[in-house]
Each structure stands twice: as C-alpha cells, then as structure tokens.
VOMARGU-474574 format. One line per 8 residues: their letters; for each residue x, y, z of N, C-alpha, C, O. Coordinates in nm, 4 decimals, decimal comma, padded with zeros to 6 digits. Example, Ala and Ser with C-alpha at 12.3 -4.5 7.8 and 13.67 -1.06 7.14 Angstrom:
REM residues 2
as) 01,3190:-00,5690:00,7800:01,2300:-00,4500:00,7800:01,3200:-00,3300:00,7800:01,4236:-00,3319:00,8465 | 01,2850:-00,2250:00,7080:01,3670:-00,1060:00,7140:01,2900:00,0030:00,7870:01,3409:00,1138:00,8039
***
This chain:
REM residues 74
xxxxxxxx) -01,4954:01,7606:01,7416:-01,3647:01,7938:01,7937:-01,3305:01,9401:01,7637:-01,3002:02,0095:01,8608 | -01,3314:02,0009:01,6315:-01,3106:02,1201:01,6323:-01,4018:02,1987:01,6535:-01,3508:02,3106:01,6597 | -01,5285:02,2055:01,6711:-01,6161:02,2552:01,7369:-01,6115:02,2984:01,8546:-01,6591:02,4085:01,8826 | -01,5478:02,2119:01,9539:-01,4682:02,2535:02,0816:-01,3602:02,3345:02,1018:-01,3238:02,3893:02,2058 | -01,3170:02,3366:02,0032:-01,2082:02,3744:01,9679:-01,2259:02,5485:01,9368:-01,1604:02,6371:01,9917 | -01,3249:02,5648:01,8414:-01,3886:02,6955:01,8284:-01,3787:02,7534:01,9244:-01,2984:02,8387:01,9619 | -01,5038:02,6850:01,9904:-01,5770:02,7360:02,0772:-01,4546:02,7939:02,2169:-01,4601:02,8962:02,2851 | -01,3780:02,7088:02,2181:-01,2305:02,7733:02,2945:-01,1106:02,8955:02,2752:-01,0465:02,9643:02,3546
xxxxxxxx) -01,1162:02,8843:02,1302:-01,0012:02,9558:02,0831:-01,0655:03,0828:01,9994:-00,9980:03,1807:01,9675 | -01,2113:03,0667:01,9672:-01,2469:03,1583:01,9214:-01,2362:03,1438:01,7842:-01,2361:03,2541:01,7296 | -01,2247:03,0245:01,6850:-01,1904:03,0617:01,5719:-01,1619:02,8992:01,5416:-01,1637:02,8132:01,6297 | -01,1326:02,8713:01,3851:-01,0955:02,7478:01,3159:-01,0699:02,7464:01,2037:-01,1591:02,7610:01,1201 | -00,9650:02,7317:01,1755:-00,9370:02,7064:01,0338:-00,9473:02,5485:00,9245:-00,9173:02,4302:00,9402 | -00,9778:02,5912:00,8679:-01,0626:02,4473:00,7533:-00,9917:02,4566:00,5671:-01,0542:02,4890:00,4661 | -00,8917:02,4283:00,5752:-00,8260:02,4391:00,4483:-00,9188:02,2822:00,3499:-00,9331:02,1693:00,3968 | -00,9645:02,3291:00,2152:-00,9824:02,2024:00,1265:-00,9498:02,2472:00,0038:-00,9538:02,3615:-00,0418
xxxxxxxx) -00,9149:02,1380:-00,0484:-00,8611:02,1089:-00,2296:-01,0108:02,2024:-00,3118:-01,1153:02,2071:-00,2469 | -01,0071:02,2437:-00,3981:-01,1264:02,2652:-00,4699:-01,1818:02,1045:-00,5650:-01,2938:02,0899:-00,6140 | -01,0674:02,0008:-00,5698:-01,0530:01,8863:-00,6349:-01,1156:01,8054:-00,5462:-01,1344:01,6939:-00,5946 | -01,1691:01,8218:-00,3974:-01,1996:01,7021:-00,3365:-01,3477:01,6172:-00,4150:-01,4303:01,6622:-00,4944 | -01,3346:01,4785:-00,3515:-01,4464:01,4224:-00,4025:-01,5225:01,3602:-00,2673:-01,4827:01,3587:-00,1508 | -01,6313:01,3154:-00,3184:-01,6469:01,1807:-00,1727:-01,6188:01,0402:-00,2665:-01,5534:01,0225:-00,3693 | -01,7059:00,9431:-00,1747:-01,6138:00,8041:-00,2540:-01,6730:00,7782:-00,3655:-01,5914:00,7241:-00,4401 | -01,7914:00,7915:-00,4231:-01,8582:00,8142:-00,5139:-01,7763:00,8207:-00,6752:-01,7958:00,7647:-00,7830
xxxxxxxx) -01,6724:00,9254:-00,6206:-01,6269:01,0273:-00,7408:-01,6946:01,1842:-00,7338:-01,6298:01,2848:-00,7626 | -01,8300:01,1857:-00,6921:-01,8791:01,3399:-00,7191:-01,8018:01,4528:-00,6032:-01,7626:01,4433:-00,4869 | -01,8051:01,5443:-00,6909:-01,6930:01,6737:-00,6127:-01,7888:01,7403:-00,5054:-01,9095:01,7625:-00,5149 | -01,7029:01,7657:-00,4019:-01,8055:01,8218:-00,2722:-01,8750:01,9326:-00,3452:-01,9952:01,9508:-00,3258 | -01,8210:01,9922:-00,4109:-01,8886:02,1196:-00,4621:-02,0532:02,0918:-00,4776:-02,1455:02,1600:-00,4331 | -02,0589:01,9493:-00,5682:-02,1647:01,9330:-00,5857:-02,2778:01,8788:-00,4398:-02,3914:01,9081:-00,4025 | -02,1810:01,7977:-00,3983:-02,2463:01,7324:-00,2395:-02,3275:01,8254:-00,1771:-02,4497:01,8193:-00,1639 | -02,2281:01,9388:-00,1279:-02,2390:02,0667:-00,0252:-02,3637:02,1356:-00,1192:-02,4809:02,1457:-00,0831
xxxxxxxx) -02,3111:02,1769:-00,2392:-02,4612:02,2710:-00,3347:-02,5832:02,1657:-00,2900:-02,6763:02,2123:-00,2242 | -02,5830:02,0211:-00,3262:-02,7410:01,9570:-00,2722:-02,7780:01,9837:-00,1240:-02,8889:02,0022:-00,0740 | -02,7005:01,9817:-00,0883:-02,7347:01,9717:00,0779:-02,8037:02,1215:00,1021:-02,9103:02,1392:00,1610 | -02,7215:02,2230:00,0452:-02,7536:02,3512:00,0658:-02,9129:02,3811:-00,0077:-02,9820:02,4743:00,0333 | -02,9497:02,3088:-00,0966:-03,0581:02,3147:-00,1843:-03,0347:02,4334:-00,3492:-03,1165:02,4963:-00,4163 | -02,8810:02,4162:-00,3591:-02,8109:02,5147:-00,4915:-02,7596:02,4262:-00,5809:-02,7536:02,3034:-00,5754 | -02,7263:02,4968:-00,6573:-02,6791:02,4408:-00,7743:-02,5536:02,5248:-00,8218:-02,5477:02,6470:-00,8083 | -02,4387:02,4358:-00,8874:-02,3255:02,4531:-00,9082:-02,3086:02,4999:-01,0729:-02,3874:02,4702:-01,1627
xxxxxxxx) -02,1965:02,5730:-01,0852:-02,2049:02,6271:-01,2426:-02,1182:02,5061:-01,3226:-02,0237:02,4387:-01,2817 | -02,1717:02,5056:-01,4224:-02,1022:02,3571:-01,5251:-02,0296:02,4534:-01,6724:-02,0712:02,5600:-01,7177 | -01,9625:02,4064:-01,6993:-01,8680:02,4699:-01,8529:-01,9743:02,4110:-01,9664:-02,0738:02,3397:-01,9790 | -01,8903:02,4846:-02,0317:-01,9825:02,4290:-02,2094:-02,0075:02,2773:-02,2534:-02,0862:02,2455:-02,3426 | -01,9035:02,1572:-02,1530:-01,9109:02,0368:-02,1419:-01,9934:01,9528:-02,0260:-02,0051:01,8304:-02,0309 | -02,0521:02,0397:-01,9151:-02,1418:02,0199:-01,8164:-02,0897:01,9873:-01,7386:-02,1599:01,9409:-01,6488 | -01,9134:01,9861:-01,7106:-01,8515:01,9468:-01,6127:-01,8374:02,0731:-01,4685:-01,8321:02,1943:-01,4892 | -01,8349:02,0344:-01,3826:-01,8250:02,1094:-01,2491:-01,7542:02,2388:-01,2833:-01,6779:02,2167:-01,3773
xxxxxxxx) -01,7490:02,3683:-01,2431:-01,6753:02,4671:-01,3023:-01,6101:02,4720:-01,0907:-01,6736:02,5114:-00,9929 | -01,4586:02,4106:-01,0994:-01,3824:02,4583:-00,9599:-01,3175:02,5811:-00,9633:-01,3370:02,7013:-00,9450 | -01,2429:02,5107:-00,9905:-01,1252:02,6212:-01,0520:-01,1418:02,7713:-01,0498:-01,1921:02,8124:-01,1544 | -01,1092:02,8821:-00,9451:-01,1058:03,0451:-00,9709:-01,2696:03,1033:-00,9178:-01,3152:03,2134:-00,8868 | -01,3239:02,9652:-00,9273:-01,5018:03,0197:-00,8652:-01,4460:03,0215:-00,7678:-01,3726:03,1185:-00,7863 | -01,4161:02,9730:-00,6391:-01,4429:02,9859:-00,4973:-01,5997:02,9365:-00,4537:-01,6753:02,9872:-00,3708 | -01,6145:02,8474:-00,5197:-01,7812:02,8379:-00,4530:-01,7880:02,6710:-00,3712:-01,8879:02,6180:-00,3226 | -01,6549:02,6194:-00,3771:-01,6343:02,5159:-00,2622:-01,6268:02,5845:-00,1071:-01,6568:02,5253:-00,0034
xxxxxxxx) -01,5794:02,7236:-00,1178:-01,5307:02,7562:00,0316:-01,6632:02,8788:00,1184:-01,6833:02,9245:00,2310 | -01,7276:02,8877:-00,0266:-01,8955:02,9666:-00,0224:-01,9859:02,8563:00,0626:-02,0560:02,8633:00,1636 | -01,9425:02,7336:-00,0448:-02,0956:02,6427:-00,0061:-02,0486:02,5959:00,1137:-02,1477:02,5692:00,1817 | -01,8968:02,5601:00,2052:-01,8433:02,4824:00,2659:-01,8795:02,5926:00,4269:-01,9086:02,5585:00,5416 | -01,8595:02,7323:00,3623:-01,8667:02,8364:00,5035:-02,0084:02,8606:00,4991:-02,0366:02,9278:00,5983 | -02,1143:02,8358:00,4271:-02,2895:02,9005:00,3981:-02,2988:02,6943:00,5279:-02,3501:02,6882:00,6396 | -02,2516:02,6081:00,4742:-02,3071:02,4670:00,5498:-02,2626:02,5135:00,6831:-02,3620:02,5205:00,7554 | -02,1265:02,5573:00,7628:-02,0768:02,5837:00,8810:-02,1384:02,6790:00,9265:-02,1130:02,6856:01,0468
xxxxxxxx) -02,2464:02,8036:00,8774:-02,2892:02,8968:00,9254:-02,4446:02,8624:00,9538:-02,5244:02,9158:01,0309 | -02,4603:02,7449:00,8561:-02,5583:02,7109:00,8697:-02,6397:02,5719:00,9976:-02,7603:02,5605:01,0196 | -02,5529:02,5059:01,0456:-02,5528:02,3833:01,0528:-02,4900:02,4058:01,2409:-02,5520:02,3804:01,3442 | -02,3911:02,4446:01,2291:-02,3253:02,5144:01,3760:-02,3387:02,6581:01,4424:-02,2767:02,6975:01,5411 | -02,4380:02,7321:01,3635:-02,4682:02,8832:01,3795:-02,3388:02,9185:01,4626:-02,3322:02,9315:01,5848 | -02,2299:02,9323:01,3631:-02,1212:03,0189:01,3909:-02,1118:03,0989:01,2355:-02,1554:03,0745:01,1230 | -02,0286:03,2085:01,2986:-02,0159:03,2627:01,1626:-01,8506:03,2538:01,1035:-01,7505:03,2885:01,1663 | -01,8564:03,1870:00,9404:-01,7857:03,1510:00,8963:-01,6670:03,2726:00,8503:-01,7251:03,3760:00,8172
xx) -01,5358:03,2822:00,8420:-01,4368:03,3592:00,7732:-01,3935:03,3157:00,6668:-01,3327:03,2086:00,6688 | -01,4168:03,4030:00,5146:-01,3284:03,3111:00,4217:-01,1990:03,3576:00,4285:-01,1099:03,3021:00,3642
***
C-alpha cells in the first residue's frame, strides 16, 4: 500500500517507537539487525542499547533501501 503510495507522491513517511517489539518480545532492532546480517550494541548488562543510538531508523531505512531499492530519508 505505501509503496504505491511512494511511488505516487514521491516520498513516505514511516514513524516507529525505538521500544517496538514483535510478538515474541524481541525488539525490532534486533529482528531488522538479523535480517540485515548485523548486530546490535548491548550495555554492560547485554540488554539492547535503543535509546539516543538511532540504529532502529538505520537498520529500518538500510531494510527499505534494501528490499524496495528506493532510497531511504532519515
């Protein structure tokens, strides 16, 4: 749907939480990094580092640039 949508208007905007999960519990951060074949930075407790990285809207625009060969805007 928004693909069409692009492809019309020239453009798309894609707002997400840095908090999202899938149903699992695991944070896209991590989803999107496997898919991409990367790996995500973890704190001194090995938990997901979201927060101030920006690397949900890296891995989320690197999958859309990758996957729909459009080029992504952050």
């Amino acid at each position: 749907m928004w693909i069409g949508f692009t492809r019309r208007r020239g453009r798309c905007v894609i707002a997400a939480s840095e908090g999202i999960h899938d149903e699992q519990g695991t944070p896209m951060a991590v989803v999107l990094a496997e898919k991409l074949g990367r790996q995500v930075e973890r704190d001194s407790h090995g938990n997901v580092q979201l927060s101030g990285s920006g690397v949900l809207g890296d891995f989320l625009g690197d999958l859309i640039k990758d996957r729909l060969k459009i080029k992504p805007s952050a």
